[in-house]
N, C-alpha and C positions, 0 to 999 in steps of 0.2 A: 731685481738684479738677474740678468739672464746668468747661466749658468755652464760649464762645460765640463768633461770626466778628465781624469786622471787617475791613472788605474782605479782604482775603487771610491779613490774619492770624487766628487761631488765638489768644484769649486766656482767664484764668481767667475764671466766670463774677463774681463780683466784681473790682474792679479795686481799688486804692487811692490815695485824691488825697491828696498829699502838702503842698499848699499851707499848714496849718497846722504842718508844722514848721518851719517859717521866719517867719511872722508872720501878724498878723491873730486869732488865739486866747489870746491872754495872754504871757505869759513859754516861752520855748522851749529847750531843751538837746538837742545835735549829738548826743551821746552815744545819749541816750534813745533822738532819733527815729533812728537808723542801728540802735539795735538791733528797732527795731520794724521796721524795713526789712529786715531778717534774717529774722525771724521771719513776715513776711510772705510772703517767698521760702521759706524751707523748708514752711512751708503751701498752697505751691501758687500763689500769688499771681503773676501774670506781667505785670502790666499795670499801670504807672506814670504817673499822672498831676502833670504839672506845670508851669509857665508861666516865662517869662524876667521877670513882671510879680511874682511872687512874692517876695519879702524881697530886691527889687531883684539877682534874681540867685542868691540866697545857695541860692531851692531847689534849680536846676539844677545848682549846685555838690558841695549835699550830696548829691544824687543819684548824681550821677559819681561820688563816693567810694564810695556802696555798688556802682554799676553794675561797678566793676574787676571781671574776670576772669565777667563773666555778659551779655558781650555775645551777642547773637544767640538769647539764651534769654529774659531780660526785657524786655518790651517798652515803650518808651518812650513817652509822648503829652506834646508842650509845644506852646505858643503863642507868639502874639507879634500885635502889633495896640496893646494899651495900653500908652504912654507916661506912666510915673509922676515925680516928682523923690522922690528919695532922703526917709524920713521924713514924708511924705503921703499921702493918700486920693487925693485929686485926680488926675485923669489924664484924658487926650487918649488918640484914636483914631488911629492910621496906617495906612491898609492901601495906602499908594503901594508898587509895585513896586522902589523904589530901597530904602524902609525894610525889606521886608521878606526883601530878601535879606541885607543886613543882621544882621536880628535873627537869621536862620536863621546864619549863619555863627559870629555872639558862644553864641549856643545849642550849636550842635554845640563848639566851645574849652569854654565851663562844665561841660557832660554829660560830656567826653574819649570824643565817639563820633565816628563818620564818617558816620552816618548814624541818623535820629529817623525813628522807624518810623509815628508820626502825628504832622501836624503843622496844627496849628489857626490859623484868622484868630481872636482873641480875641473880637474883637468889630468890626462891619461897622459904618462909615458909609459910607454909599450915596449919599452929596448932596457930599462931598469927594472919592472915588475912585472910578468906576467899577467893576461889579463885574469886567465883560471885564480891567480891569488885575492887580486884586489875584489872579483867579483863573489869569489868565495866567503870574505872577510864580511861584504855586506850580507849574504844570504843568512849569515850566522848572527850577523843585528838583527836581522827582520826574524828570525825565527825566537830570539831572547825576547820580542817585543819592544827592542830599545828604538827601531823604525819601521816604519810603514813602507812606503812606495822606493822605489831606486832609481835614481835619474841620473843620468851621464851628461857631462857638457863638453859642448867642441869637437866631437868625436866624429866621425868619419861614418858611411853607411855600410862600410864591411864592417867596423869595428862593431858597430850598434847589434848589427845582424850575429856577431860569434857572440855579444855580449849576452842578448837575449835568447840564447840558444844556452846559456849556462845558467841565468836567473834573469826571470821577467823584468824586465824593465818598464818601467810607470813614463819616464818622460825623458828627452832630448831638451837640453838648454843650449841655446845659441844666438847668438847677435842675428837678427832677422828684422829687414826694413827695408822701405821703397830705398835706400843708397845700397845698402848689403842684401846683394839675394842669392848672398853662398848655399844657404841649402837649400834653393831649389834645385841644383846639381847631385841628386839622388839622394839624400837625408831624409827630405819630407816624404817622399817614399817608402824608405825604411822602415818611418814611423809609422806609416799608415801598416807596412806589412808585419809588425812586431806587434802590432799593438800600443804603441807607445804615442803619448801626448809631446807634441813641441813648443815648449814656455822659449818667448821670444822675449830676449831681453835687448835691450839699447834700441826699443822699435821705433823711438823718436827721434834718431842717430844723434844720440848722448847728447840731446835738446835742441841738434844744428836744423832739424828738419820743420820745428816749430816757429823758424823766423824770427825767435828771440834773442837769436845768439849775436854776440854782437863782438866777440874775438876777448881774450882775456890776457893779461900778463901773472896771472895769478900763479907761482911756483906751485902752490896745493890745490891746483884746480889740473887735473887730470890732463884735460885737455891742451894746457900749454907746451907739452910735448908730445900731441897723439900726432902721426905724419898728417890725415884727413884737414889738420886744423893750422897749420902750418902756412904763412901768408899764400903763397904761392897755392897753393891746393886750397886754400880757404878763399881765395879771388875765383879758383876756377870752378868753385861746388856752389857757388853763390847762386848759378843759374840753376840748380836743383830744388832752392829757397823757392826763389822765383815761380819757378814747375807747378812747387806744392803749391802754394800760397793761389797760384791761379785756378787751379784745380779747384782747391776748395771753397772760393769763391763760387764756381760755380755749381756747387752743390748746396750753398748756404751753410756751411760750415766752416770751423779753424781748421789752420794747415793740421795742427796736433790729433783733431779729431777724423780729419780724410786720411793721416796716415794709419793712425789707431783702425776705421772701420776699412782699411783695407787688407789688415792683416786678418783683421777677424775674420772677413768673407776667404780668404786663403782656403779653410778649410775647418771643421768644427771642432778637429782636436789640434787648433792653435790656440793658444792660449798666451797674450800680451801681457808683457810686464814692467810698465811703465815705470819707472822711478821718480821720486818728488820727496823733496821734503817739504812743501809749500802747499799749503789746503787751494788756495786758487787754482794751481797746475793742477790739482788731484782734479778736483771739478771739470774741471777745460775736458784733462783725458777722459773721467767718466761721460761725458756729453758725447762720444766716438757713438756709442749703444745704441743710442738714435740716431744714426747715420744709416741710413738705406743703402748701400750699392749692389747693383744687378751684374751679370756676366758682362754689359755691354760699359759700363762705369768700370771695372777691377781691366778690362781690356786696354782701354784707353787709359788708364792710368799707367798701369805696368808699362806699355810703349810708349808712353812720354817719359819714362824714369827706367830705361831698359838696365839689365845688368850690367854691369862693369862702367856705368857711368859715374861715379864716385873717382875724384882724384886723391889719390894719397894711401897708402896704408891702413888697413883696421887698426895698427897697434904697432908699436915701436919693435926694435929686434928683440927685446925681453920679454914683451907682453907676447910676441906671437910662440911661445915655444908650448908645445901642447895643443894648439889650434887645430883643426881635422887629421884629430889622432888616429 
């Protein structure tokens, strides 16, 4: 399994976001996704992402189960910042100091770890908390030992810049993909000038980009209200299916695996975060690693799939609050 840094740690060059086994993608079974969490691990996979905001809890639970007996070898990333009610979309921002030692403490009881080796502001408001508080509250975990590395998501490249000018920051999380290529507008930048690693999550564009998608009525499937998926936007993003699918043809590869080894060549502290709870997805994605592309392949791809060609919205007016904080 090739391999890439994050602050000190050492993780697989794919990661896996685990957020859809627990909700948000349709109907979910514990069973499935813990054996795709297997099967991830004997692949080489070492790098875990997942939130205390996910199935209210239920991810960082099912994670613990598989984490037994592979501490110190797999590595953890969760968050904490949004506040949901049980069975809602809807949710508030916390990043006060009281809340988020807090959440870090319910987080480590859910995992059964003593320590979460990245640990993320989910998401920043900057006009309720300072950022001196929020970033102070993490330096004071990582010095207890309760976390390791400090990742910010969504956040903006001034933000990142004041952030890591208070306490180092390990990593930027953010929606990054051939439909989304919001931080290439100064973020990845950032990253490289702070020292900070960029986990690219939804780099499949929440599975539209693998040509499987095939439109959903599902109310607990995420997507039935994201704008991108939305008839109208999902007739017009059809020709970006199309884009991938050809591309990858001519590389001998899946659309999932030419979007995967595109991001990878981005740069060497990107690091993919694919989500599945399905051991064949898992596969498909880890197949990206043997993907070859040169300057003259990442060129031609990116100008076939230029920015702002995506119709629709990242996220609904709730989901985008906290987005390039």
């Amino acid at each position: 399994m090739q391999q890439r840094k994050i602050g000190e740690l050492t993780v697989s060059a794919l990661g896996l976001g685990c957020m859809g086994m627990s909700e948000f993608y349709g109907a979910t079974d514990d069973a499935q996704s813990l054996a795709t969490l297997e099967a991830a691990w004997e692949a080489g996979v070492t790098l875990y992402d997942t939130a205390d905001a996910y199935g209210f809890g239920h991810n960082e639970q099912l994670l613990g189960r598989f984490l037994r007996g592979k501490h110190g070898r797999a590595h953890v990333a969760t968050k904490c910042g949004l506040v949901r009610a049980p069975g809602q979309y809807a949710r508030r921002i916390d990043n006060s100091a009281a809340y988020i030692r807090q959440a870090c403490e319910a987080s480590l009881a859910r995992l059964g770890v003593e320590h979460i080796d990245l640990y993320y502001l989910h998401r920043l408001d900057l006009a309720q908390t300072p950022l001196e508080e929020s970033m102070g509250a993490l330096a004071e975990l990582a010095r207890a030992g309760k976390i390791g590395a400090v990742g910010l998501c969504e956040v903006s490249a001034a933000t990142l810049r004041r952030a890591a000018a208070l306490h180092p920051v390990a990593a930027v999380q953010s929606e990054y993909s051939l439909w989304t290529r919001d931080p290439e507008q100064g973020v990845l930048d950032a990253c490289r000038a702070v020292g900070a690693a960029f986990c690219a999550y939804s780099p499949l564009g929440r599975g539209f980009l693998t040509g499987a998608f095939a439109g959903t009525h599902d109310g607990a499937d995420f997507r039935s209200f994201n704008p991108r998926f939305a008839a109208d936007n999902l007739r017009s993003n059809q020709r970006i299916v199309d884009c991938v699918r050809e591309l990858a043809a001519g590389k001998g590869c899946t659309p999932a695996q030419l979007a995967l080894a595109w991001l990878l060549a981005q740069g060497d502290h990107i690091v993919p975060i694919p989500g599945t709870k399905r051991i064949a997805y898992l596969r498909d994605n880890l197949g990206a690693l043997d993907v070859q592309l040169d300057a003259a392949d990442c060129a031609r791809i990116a100008a076939a799939l230029p920015p702002g060609i995506a119709s629709g919205a990242r996220y609904s007016e709730a989901g985008m609050a906290g987005l390039d904080a």
